[in-house]
N, C-alpha and C positions, 0 to 999 in steps of 0.2 A: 301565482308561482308555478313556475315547471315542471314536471316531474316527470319522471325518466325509469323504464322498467330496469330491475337489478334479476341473476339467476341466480338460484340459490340450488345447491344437489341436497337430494331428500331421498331416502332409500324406496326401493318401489312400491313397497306397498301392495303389490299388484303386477301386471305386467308380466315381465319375464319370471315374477316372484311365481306362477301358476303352474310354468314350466316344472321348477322348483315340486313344487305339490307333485305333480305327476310325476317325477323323476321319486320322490321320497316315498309315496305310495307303490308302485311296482316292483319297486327295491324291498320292500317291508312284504308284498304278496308274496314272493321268493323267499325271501332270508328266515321272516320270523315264523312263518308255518312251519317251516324246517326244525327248524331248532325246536318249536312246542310240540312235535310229533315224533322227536328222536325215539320217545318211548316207545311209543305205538311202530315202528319202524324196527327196532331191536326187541320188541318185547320176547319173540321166539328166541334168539337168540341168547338172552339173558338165561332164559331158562335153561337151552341147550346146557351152558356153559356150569351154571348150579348155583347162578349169582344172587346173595341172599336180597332180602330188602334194602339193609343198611348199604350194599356194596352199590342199588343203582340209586339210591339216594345221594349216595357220595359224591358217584360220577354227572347226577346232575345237577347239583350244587357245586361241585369245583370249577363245572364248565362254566353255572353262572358266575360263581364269584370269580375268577382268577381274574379274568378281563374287566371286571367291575372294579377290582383292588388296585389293579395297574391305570385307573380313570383319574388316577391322583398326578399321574403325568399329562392329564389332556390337557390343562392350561398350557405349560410350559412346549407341548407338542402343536397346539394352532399357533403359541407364537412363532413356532419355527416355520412350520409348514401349513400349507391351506387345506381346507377342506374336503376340498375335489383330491387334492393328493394325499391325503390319509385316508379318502374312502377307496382310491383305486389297490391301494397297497392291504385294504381289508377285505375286501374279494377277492384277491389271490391267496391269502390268508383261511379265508373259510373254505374256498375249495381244495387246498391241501390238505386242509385237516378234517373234511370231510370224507375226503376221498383213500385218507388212510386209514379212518375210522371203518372203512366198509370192511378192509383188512383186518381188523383187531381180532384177537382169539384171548384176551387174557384183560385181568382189571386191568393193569398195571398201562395196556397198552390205550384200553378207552381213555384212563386220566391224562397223557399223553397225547394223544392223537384228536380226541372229543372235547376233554375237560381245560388242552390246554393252548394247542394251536387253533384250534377252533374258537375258542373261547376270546383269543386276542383277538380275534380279525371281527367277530361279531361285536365287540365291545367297542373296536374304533369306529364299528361302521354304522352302525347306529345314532353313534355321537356325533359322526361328521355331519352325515342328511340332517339330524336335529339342528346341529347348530348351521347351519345352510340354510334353513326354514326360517329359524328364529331370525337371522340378519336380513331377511330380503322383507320379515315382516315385521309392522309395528303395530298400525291400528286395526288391521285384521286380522292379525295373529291368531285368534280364537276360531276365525272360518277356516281361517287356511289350514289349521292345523286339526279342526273337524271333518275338513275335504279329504284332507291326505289318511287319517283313521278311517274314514266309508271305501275309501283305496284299500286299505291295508288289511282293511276287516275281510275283503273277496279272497285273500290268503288263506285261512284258516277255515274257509267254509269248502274251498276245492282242492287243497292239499290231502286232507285224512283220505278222500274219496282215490284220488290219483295214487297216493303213496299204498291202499290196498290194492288197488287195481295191477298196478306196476308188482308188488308180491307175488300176485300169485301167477305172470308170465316170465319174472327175472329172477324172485327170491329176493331174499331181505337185501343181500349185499350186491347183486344186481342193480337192484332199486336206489342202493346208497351210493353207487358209482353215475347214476342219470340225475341223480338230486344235486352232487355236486360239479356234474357241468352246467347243470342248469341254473345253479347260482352265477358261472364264469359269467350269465347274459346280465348280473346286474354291473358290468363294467361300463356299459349305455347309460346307465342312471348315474351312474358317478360321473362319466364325462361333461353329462350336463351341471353340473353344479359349478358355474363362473362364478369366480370372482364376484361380489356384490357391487363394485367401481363400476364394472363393466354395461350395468344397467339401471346407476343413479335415473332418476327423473328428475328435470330441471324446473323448478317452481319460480313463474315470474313473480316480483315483489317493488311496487312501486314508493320512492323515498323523494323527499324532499331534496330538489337540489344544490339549495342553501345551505340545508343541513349537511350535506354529503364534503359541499366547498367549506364549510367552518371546521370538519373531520378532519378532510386531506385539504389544507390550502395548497395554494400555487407554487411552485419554489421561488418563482421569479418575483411574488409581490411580499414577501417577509423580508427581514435583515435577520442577521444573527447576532448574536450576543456581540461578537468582536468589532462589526459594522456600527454596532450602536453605540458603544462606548468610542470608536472614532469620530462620530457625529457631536457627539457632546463634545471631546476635549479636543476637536482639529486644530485647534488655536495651537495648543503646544508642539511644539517640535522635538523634545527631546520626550520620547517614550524607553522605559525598559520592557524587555515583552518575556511571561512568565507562563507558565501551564498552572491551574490553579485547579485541583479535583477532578485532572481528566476532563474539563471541559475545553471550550474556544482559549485558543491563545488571547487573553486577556491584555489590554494596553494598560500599564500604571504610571501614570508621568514620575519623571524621574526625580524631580525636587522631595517632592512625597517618601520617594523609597529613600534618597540620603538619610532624611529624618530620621525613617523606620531604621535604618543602619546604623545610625548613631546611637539612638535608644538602645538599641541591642545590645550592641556595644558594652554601655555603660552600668549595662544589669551584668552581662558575666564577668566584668572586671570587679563591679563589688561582691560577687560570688565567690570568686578567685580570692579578694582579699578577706573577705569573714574567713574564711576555712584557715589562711595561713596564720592568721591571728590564734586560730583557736591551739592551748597548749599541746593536747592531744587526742586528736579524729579519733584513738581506737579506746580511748577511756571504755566505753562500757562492755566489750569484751572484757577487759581483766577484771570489772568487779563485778557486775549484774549476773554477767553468766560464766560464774567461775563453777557453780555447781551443777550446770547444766550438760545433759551429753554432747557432745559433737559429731559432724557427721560427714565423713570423707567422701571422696566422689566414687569408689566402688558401692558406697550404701545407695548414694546417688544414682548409680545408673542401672542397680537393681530394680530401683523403684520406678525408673524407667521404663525397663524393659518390662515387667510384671504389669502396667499401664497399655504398653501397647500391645501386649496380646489380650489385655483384656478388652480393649478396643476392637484389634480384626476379630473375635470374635464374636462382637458385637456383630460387628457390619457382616462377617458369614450369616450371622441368624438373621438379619434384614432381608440383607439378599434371598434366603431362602422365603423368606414371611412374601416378601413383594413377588418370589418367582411364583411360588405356588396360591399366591393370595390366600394366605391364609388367615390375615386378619378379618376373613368373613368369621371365622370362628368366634370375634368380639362380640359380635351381636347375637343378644339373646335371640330376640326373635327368627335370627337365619337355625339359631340351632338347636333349636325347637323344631325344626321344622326339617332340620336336617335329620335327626332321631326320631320321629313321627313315620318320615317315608320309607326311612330304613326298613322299619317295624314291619310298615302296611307293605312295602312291596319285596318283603322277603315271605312272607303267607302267602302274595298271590303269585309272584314265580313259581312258588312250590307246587300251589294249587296248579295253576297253569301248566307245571311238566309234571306234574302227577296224574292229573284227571287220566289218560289211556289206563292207567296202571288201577284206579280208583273204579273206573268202568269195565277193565277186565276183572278184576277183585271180583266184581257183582254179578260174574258170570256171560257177561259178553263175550262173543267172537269179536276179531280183527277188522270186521267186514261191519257186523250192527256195533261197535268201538267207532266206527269212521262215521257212521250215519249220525251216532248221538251227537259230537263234536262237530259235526258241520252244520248239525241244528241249532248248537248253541254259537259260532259263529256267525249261522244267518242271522239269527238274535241279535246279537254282537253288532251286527254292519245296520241295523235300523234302529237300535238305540244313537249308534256313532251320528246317524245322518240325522237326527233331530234333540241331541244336543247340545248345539250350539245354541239352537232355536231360541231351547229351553231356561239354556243360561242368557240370553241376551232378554227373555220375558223377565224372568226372577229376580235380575240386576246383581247377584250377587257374587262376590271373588272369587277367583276361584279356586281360593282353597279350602273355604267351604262348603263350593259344590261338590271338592272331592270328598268332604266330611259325609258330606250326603249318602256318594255312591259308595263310601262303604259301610255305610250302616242300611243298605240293600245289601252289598254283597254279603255282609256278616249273615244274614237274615237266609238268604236263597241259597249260600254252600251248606247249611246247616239241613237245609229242605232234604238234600243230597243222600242224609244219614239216612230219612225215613222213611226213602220211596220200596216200591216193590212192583216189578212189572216194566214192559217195555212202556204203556203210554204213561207210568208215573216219572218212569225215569225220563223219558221223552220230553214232557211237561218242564221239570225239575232243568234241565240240561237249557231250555229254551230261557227260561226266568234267570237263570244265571248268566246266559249271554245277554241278554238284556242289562241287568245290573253290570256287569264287565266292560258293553259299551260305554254308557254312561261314566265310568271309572275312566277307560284309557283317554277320553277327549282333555277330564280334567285333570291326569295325572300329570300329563307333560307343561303344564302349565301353571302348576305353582311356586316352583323355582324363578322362571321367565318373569312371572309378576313382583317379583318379591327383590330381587338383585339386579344390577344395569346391566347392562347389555356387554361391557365389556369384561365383569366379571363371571357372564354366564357359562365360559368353558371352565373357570376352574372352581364354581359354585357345582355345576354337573359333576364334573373332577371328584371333590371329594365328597359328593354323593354317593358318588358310584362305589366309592373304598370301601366308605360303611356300607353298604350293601353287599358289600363281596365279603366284607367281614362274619355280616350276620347270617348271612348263604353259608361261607363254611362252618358256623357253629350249627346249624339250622340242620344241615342236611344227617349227619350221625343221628342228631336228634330224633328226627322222624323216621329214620331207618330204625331206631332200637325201638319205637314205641310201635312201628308194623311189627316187627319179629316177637317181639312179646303179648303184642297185644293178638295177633294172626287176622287182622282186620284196621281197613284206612278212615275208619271213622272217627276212632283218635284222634287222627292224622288232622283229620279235617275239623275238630275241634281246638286245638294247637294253632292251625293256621287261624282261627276265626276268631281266637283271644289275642293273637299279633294285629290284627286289625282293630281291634276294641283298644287295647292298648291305646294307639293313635286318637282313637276318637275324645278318649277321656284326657289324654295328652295336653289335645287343640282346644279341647272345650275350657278345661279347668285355664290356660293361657289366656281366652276370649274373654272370659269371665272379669277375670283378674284386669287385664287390660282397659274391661269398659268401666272398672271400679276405678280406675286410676284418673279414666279420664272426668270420672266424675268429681272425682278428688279435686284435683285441678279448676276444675271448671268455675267449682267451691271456694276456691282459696283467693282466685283472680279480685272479685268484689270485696272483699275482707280485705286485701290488702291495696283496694283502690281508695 
């Protein structure tokens, strides 16, 4: 038999998918330095101004959550618009609000300027590249998105150094006025983000020809329903022609239908005559239901009307459920998982935009604040580069790799509390970036494993809400336990029980889970 190649489009994989990489990585050396050194950046200023703990706690948790809460719209915003054009529209975005931020002299103006315009344009633009990554990859998904973290990680290790350096020739808001043109340059990483159509790969796939001709037969070698019933009855000549279910005009010889006609006939005329015989059709209104209520057609079109808005109401809350998918919410296991990340990754933002502040506490300058943090970045960027490795050895999902990396992190922010000295704290700073790497590879990737691909924007979506949620409860929090306590080690115990939280979460869930399937497993022969 013959066989004939067919093309089939399959997303890249690869390919143009690396450009991707590189576009998302450059973009993230820019953007996300920025934002986790705001502190280290205003920390003088803060002071100047007499701003308590609680006030910059505030302002940098509004700036995480506001744009996290508003993630509840990103489903409904890729279906409008694409990626590449909700990230162009978030680089303009952070550099307004960056650059009015250099202006600010008052709380009122950072929550405003930092907490809030800033906050939106970071929140789309992070989700656009994400979700840009995720669609051009499938089965590499785990390198590429390890490639683009060893990219991302050179951010954080030559920001703190640049953003001191640039101090102490410009001044704080000097420095805040060159940070945010130097963001305008990730409009280059955004242009690159095409369409994924744009760079299908075409997979050849060879089928049976036979097969293909018994799929699509010929038009020219079938009859149709109407052909075939003239074939059989050609003999007759008198046809009536009828429509019978939306199909072929069907031929019925017409002797046949007299028949049917007469029969007809002769049923509604004995119909007609039972009825007139009978003394009287309304007999059982006047006696059955004489004690019965009755009910006119104002009751009637009450009950109408009371029906159909309870009906558009229905279909509003559909509409709403299918716009923002939010029957992810039915599944346990999405929301599980959804309250797990919340938890863990409202500790390590905190941790994350607290550290300048946690390493000033300890008596650091601006200048050994910048050295510590680019040591735990370099950390950061050699974990990233060897754990994909690591998880592709281990074999394991990974949302349990992330179980892993934070039960290192828990471990190594707690090291934090007990150093003393530049080389303990030196040490202390490195093992944390280490554990951090390890964490960012697997955090972006237990949603993506866990939901399809088409509900990955408004599964991130209302990720991002509950995180913006628990960011605003979060940030008072640790502001009133620094001013009381007059030390961030608290701080940093707070944060390291929002991660244990999670751990005991997923475990107690895994648990249960593999009891179930044992259950099952049990029952199957028992009931064979």
């Amino acid at each position: 038999m013959s066989r004939r190649p067919m093309q089939k489009e399959q997303i890249p994989d690869g390919g143009y998918g690396w450009i991707i990489v590189a576009a998302f990585g450059t973009n993230n050396i820019i953007v996300i330095p920025i934002m986790q050194n705001f502190s280290l950046l205003f920390r003088d200023v803060f002071k100047d101004l007499n701003m308590s703990a609680t006030d910059i706690s505030t302002i940098v948790n509004v700036n995480s959550a506001f744009g996290l809460i508003l993630g509840l719209f990103n489903g409904p915003l890729f279906k409008k618009f694409s990626y590449r054009q909700v990230s162009l529209v978030s680089v303009i975005l952070m550099f307004t609000g960056l650059l009015l931020t250099s202006t600010a002299n008052s709380f009122h103006e950072f929550i405003m300027y930092y907490g809030v315009i800033n906050s939106i344009g970071y929140s789309l633009n992070l989700t656009s590249f994400t979700l840009a990554l995720n669609t051009y990859f499938s089965k590499r998904r785990n390198l590429a998105t390890g490639f683009s973290s060893v990219v991302t990680g050179f951010g954080p290790v030559i920001m703190p150094i640049l953003i001191s350096f640039l101090i102490s020739y410009y001044g704080v808001r000097g420095t805040a006025m060159i940070l945010s043109a130097l963001i305008l340059h990730c409009m280059t990483g955004a242009l690159l983000l095409h369409p994924v159509k744009w760079h299908y790969r075409k997979v050849e796939e060879t089928t049976i020809e036979k097969e293909l001709e018994l799929l699509n037969p010929p038009l020219n070698e079938t009859k149709t329903l109407k052909e075939e019933i003239e074939d059989e009855d050609e003999q007759d000549e008198d046809f009536d022609v009828d429509l019978v279910h939306g199909l072929e005009k069907v031929k019925i010889p017409a002797k046949k239908m007299e028949n049917f006609d007469k029969a007809r006939g002769s049923f509604f005329a004995s119909k007609i005559s039972l009825h007139e015989k009978a003394p009287d059709a309304t007999w059982w209104r006047k006696e059955s239901n004489a004690g019965l209520p009755t009910y006119n057609a104002s009751q009637y079109s009450v009950k109408q009307e009371k029906k159909t808005k309870k009906k558009d109401s229905q279909q509003w809350i559909s509409k709403i459920v299918k716009l923002f998918d939010l029957d992810l919410l039915q599944d346990p296991g999405y929301r599980i998982i959804w309250f797990g990340m919340s938890l863990a990754f409202t500790g390590e933002i905190n941790f994350a935009l607290m550290t300048p502040l946690i390493l000033g506490d300890l008596g650091w300058s601006v200048g050994e604040t910048a050295t510590l943090m680019s040591s735990l970045a370099f950390a950061d960027i050699i974990m990233r580069f060897f754990s994909p490795f690591i998880g592709d050895a281990v074999k394991l999902p990974a949302k349990q790799m992330y179980m892993i990396s934070l039960v290192f992190l828990t471990i190594t922010r707690s090291s934090l509390t007990f150093v003393s000295g530049w080389t303990q704290t030196l040490i202390a700073c490195s093992i944390i970036g280490l554990a951090k790497g390890f964490r960012t590879v697997y955090m972006g990737l237990v949603i993506p494993s866990y939901v399809p691909l088409e509900k990955l924007a408004s599964a991130t979506g209302l990720q991002t809400v509950l995180n913006g949620l628990f960011l605003l409860a979060a940030g008072p929090i640790l502001g009133f336990i620094r001013d009381k306590s007059g030390s961030y080690n608290p701080c940093i115990y707070f944060i390291t029980s929002l991660s244990m939280m999670t751990i005991i979460l997923w475990s107690i869930e895994m648990i249960l889970n593999r009891h179930k399937v044992k259950d099952e497993a049990n029952e199957e022969p028992t009931e064979s």
